[in-house]
PDB file with SEQRES, HELIX, SHEET and CRYST1 records, atoms N, CA, C and O in Angstrom:
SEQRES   1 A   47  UNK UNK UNK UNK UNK UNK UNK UNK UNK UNK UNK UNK UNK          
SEQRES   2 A   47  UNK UNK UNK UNK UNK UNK UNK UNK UNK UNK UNK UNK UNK          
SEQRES   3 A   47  UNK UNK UNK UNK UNK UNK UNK UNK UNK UNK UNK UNK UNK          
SEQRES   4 A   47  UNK UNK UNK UNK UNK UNK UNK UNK                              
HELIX    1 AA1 UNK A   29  UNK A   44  1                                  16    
CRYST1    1.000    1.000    1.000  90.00  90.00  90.00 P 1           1          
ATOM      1  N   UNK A   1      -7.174 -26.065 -64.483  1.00  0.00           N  
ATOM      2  CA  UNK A   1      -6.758 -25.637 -65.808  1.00  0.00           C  
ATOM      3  C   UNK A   1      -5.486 -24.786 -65.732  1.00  0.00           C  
ATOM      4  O   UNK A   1      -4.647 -24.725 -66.631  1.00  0.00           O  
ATOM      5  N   UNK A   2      -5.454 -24.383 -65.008  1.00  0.00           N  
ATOM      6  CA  UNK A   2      -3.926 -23.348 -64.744  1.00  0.00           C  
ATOM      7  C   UNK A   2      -2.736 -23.903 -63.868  1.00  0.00           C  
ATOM      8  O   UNK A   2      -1.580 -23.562 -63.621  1.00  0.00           O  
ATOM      9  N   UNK A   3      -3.557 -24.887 -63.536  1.00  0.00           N  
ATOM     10  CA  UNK A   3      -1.933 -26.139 -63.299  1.00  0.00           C  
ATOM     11  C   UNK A   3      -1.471 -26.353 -64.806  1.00  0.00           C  
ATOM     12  O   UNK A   3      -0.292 -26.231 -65.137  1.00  0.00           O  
ATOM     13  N   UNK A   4      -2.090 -26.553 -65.345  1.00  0.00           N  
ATOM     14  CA  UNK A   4      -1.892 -27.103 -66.787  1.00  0.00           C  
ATOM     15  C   UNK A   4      -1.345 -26.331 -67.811  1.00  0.00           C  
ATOM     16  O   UNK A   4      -1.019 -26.691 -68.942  1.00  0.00           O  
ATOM     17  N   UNK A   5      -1.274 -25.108 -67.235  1.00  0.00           N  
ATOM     18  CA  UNK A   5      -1.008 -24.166 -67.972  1.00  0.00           C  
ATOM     19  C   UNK A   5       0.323 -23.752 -67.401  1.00  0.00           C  
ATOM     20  O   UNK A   5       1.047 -23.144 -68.189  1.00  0.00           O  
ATOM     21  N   UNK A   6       0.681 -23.910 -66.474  1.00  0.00           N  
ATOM     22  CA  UNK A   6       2.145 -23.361 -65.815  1.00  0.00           C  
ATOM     23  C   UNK A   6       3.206 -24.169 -65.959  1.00  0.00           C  
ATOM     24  O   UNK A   6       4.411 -23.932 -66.037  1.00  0.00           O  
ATOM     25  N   UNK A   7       2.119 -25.885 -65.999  1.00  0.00           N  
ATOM     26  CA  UNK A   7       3.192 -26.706 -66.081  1.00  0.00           C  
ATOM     27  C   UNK A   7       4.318 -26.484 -67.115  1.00  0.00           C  
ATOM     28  O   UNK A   7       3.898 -25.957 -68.145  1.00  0.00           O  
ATOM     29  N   UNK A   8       5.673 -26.758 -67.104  1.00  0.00           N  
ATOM     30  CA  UNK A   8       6.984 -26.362 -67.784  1.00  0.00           C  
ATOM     31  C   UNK A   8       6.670 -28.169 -68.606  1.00  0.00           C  
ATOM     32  O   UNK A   8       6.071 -29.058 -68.000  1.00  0.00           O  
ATOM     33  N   UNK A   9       7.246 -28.334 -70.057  1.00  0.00           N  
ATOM     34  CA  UNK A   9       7.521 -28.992 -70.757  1.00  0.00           C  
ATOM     35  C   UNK A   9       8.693 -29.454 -70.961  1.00  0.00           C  
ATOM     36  O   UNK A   9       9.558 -29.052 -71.739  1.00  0.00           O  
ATOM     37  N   UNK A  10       8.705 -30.853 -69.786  1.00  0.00           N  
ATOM     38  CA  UNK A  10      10.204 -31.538 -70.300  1.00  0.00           C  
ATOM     39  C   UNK A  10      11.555 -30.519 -69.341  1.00  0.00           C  
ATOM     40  O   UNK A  10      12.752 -30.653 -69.593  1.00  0.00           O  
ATOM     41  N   UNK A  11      10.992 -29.516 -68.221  1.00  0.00           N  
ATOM     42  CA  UNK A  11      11.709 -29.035 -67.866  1.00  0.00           C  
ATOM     43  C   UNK A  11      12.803 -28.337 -69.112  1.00  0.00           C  
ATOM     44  O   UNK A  11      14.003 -28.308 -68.838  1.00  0.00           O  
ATOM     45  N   UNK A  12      12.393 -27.866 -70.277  1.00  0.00           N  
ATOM     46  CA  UNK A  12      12.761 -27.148 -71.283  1.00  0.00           C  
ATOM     47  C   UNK A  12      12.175 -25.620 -71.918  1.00  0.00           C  
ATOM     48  O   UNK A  12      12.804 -24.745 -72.513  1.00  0.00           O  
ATOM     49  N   UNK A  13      10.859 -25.678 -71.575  1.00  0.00           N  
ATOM     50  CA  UNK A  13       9.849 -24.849 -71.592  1.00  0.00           C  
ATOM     51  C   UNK A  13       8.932 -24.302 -70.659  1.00  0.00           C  
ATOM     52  O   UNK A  13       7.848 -24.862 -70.494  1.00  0.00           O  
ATOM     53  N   UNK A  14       9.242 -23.241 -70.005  1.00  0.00           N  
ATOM     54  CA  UNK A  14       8.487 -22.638 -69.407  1.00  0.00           C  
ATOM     55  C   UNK A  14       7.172 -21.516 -69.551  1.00  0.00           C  
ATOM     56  O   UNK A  14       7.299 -20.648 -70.415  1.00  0.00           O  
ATOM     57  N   UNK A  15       6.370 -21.522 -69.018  1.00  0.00           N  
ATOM     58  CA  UNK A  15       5.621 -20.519 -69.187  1.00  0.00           C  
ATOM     59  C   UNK A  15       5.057 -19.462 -67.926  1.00  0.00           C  
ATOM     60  O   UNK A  15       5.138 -19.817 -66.750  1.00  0.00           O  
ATOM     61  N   UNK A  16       4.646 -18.514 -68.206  1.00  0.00           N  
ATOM     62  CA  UNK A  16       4.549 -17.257 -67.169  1.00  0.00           C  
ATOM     63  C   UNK A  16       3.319 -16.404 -68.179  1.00  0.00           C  
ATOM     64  O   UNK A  16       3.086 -16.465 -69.386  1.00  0.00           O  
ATOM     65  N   UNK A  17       2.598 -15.496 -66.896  1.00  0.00           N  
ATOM     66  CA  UNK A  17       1.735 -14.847 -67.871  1.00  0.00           C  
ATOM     67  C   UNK A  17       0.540 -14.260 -67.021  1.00  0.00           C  
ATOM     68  O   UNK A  17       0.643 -14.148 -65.799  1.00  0.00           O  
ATOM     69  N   UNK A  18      -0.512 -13.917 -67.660  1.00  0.00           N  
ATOM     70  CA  UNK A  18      -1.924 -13.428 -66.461  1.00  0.00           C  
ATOM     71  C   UNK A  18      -2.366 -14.949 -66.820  1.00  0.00           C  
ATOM     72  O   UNK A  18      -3.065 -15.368 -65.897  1.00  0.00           O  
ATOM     73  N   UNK A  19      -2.198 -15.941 -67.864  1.00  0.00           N  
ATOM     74  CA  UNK A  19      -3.261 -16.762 -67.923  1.00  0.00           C  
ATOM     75  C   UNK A  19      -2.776 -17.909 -67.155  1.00  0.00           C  
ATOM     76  O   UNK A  19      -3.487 -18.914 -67.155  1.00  0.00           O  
ATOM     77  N   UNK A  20      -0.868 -17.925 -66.017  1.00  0.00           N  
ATOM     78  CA  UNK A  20      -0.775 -18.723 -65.451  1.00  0.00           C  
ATOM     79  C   UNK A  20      -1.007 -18.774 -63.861  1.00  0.00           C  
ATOM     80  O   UNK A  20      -0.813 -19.633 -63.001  1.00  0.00           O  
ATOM     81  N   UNK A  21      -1.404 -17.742 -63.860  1.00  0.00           N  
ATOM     82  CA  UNK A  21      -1.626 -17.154 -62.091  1.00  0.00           C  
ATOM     83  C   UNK A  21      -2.724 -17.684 -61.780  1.00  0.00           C  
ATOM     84  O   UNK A  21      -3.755 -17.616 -62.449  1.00  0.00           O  
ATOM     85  N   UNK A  22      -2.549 -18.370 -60.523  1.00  0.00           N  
ATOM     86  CA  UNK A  22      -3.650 -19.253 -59.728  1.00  0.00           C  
ATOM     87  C   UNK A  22      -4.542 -18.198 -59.155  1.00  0.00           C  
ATOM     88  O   UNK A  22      -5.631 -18.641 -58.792  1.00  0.00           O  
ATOM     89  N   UNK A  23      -4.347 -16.816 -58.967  1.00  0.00           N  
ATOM     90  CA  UNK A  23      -5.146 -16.255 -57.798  1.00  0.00           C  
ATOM     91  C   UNK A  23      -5.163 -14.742 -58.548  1.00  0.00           C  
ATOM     92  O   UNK A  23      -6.213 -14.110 -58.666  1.00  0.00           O  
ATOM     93  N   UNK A  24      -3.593 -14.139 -59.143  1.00  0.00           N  
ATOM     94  CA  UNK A  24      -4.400 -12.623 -59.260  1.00  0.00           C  
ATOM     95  C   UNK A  24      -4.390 -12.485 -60.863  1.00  0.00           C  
ATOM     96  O   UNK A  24      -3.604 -11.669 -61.343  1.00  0.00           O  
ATOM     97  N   UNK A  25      -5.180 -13.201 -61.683  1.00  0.00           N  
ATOM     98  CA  UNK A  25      -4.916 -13.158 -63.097  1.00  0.00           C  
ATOM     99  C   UNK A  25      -5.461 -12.322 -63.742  1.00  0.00           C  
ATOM    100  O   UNK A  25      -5.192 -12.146 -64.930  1.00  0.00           O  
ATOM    101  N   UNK A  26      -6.573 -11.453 -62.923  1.00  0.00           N  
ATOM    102  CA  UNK A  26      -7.133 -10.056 -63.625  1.00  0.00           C  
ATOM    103  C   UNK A  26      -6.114  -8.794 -63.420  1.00  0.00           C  
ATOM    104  O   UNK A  26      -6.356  -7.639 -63.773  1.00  0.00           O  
ATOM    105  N   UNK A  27      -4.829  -9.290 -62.727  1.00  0.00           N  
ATOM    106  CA  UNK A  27      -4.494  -8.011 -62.031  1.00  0.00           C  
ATOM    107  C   UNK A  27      -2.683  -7.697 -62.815  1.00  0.00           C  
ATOM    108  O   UNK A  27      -2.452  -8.226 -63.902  1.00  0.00           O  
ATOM    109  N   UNK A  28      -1.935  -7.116 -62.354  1.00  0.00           N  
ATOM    110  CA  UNK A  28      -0.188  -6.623 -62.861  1.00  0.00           C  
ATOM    111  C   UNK A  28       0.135  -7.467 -61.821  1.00  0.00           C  
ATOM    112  O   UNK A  28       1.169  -8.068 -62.112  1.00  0.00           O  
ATOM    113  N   UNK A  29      -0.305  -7.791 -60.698  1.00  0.00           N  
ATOM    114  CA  UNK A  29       0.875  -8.891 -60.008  1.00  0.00           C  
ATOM    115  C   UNK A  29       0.665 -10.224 -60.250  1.00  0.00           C  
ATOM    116  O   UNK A  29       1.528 -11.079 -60.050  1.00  0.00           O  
ATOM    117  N   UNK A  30      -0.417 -10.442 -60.664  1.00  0.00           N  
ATOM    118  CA  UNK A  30      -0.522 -12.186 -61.378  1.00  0.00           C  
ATOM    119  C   UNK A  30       1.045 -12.340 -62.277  1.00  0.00           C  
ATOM    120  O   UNK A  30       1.973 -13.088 -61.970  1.00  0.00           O  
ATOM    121  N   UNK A  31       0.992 -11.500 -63.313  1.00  0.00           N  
ATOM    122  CA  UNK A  31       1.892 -12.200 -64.281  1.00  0.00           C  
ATOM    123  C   UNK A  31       3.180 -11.820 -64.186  1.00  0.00           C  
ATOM    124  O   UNK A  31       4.006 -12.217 -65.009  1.00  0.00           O  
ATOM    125  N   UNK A  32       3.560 -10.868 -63.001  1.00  0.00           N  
ATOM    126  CA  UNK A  32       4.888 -10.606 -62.395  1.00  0.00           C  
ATOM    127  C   UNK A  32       5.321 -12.228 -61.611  1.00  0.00           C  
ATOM    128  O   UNK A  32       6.211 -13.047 -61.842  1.00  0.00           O  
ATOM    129  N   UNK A  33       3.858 -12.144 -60.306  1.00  0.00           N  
ATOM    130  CA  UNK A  33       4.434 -13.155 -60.245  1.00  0.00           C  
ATOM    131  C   UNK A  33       4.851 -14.734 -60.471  1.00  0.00           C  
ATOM    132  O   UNK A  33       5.578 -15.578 -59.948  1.00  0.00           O  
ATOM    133  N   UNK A  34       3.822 -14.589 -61.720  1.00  0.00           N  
ATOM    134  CA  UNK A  34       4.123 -15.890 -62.411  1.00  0.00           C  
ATOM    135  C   UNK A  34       5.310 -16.091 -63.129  1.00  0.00           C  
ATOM    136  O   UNK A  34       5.783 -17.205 -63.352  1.00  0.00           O  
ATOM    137  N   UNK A  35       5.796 -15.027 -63.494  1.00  0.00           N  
ATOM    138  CA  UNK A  35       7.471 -15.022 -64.302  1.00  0.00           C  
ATOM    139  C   UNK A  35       8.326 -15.080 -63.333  1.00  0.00           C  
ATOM    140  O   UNK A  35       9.273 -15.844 -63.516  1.00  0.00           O  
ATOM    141  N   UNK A  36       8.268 -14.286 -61.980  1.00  0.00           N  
ATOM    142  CA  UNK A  36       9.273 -14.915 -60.875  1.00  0.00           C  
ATOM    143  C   UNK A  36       9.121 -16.438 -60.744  1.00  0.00           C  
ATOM    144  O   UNK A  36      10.154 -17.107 -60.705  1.00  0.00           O  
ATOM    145  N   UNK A  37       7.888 -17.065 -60.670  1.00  0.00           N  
ATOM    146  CA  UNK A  37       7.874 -18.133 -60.167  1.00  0.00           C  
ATOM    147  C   UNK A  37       8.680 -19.172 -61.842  1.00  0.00           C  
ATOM    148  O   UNK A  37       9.660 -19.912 -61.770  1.00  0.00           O  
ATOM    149  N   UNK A  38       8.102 -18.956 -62.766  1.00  0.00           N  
ATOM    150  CA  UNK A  38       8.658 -19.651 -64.319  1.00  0.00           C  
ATOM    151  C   UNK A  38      10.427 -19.428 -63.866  1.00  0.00           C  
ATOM    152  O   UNK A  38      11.209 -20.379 -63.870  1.00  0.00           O  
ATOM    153  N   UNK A  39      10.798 -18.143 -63.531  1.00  0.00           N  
ATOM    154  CA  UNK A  39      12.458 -18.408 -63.657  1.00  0.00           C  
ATOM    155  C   UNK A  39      13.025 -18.930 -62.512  1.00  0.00           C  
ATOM    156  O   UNK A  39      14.250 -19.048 -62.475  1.00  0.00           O  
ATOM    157  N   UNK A  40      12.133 -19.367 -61.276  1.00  0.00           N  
ATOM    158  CA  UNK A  40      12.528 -20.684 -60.118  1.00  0.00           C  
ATOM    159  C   UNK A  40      12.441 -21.857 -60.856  1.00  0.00           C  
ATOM    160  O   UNK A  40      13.166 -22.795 -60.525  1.00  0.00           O  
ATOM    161  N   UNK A  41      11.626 -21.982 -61.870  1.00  0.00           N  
ATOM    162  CA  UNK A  41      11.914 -23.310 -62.419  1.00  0.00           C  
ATOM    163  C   UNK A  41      12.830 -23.602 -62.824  1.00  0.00           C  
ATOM    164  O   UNK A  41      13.513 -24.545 -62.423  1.00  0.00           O  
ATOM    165  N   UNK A  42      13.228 -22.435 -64.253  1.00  0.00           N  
ATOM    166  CA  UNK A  42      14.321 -22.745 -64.889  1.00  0.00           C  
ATOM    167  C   UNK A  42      15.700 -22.634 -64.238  1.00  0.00           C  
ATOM    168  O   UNK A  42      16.687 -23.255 -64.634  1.00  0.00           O  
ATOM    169  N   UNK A  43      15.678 -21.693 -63.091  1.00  0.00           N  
ATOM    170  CA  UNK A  43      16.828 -21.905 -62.403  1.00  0.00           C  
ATOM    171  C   UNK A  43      16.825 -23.155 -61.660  1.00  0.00           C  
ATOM    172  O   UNK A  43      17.889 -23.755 -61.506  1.00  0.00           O  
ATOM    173  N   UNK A  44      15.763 -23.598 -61.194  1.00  0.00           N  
ATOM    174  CA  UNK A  44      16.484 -25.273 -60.437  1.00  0.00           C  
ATOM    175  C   UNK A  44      16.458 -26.246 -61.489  1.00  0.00           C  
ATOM    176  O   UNK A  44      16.827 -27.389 -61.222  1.00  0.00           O  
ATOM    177  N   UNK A  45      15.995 -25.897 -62.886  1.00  0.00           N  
ATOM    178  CA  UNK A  45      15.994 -27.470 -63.854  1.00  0.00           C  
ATOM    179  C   UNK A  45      17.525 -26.645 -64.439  1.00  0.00           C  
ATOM    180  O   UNK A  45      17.405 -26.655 -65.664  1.00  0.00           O  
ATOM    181  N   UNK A  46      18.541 -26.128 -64.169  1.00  0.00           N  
ATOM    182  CA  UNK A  46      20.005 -25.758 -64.899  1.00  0.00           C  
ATOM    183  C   UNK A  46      20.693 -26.268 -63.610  1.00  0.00           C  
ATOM    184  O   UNK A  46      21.741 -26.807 -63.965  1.00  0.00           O  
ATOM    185  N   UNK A  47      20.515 -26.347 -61.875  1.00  0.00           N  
ATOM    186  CA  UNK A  47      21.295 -26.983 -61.240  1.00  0.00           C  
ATOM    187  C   UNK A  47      20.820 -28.302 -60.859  1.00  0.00           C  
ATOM    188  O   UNK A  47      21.541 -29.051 -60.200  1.00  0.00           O  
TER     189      UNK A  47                                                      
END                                                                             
């Protein structure tokens, strides 16, 4: 379910959050590092 949830739309839409973290989603580093990981997307879908 949280593949599904991270997945980016059309490489246009990203998402980040506690509800996209595979492992620490009760915690402050789940959704840190789910927004690092959302702006690796959007930075490789702009090159």
């Amino acid at each position: 379910m949280k593949n599904q949830l991270r997945a980016s739309v059309d490489d246009c839409l990203f998402f980040a959050g506690e509800a996209t973290s595979p492992d620490a989603f009760t915690t402050a580093r789940g959704p840190y590092q789910s927004g690092i990981s959302a702006e690796d997307q959007v930075l490789a879908s702009l090159s």
